[in-house]
C-alpha positions in Angstrom: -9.9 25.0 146.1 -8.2 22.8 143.5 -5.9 24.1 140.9 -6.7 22.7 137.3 -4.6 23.7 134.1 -5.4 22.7 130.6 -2.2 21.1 129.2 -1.0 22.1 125.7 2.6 20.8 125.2 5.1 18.6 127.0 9.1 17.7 127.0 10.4 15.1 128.9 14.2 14.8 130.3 15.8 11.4 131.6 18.6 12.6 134.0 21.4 10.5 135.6 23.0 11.3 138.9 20.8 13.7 139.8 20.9 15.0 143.1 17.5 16.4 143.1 14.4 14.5 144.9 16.1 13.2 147.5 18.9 12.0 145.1 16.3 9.1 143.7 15.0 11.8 140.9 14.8 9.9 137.6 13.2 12.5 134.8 11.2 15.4 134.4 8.1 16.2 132.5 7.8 19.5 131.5 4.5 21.0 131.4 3.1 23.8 129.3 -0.5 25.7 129.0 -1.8 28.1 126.7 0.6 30.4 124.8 3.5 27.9 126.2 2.9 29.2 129.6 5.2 27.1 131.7 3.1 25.0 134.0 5.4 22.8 136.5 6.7 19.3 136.1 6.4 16.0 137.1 9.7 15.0 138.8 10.1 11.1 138.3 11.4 9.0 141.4 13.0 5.8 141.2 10.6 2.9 142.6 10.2 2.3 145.7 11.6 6.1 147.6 9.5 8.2 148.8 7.8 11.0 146.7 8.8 14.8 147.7 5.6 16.0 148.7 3.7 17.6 145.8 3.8 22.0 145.5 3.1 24.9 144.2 5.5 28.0 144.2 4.4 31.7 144.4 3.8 32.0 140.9 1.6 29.2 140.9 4.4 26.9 139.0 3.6 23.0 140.5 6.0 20.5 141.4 4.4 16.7 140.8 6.3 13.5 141.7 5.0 10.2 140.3 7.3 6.9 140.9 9.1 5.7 137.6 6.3 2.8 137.0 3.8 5.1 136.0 6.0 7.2 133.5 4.7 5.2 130.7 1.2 5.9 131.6 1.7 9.7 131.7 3.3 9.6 128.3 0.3 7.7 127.2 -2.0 9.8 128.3 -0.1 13.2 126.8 0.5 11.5 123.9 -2.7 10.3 122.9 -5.5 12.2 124.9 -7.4 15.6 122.9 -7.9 17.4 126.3 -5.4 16.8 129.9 -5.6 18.7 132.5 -2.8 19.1 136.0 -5.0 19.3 138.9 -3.3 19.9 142.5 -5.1 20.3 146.2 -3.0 22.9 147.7 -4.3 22.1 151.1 -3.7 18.2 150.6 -1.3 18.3 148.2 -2.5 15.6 146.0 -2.2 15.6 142.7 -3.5 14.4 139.3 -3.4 14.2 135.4 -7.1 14.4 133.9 -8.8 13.9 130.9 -12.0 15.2 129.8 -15.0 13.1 129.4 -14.9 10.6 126.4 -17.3 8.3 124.5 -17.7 4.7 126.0 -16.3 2.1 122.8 -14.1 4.9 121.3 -11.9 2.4 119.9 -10.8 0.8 116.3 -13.2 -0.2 114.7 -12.6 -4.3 113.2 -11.4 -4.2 109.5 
């Protein structure tokens, strides 16, 4: 059954030296829910290393890893999307960042 949280609020943290993810670990995005429940994060690896596989602990906190090109996307997304949601496969461990459905030609309009 996949795991699907509403996210609320985000920080992010750009780390140097950092041992963790296989000593290739780049950033973290913190994730919050609801009432700044403390989802997971995604840890960032540096292109072209191997991703930790994905996880999620006994109290259903989730560990994501995304490579470092598709940090700007994420930030995008949080940034500018009304509804995103974490969803994780905890039998396949795959992972993903959602949005809801949206109106085809949203856009600006000319002036």
């Amino acid at each position: 059954m996949i795991v699907s949280q509403k996210i609320e609020s985000y920080s992010l943290q750009i780390v140097s030296n950092y041992a963790g993810g296989g000593g290739y670990q780049i950033g973290f995005v913190y994730l919050y829910g609801e009432n700044q429940k403390y989802l997971g994060y995604l840890g960032i690896i540096k292109d072209g290393q191997s991703l930790p596989q994905n996880r999620q602990d006994n109290h259903g906190v989730l560990n994501i890893y995304f490579h470092e090109t598709e940090l700007q996307s994420i930030l995008n997304t949080l940034r500018n999307e009304n509804f995103v949601s974490l969803e994780f496969n905890p039998s396949s461990k795959w992972a993903s960042i959602s949005t809801s459905k949206e109106a085809a030609g949203k856009g600006e309009l000319a002036a």
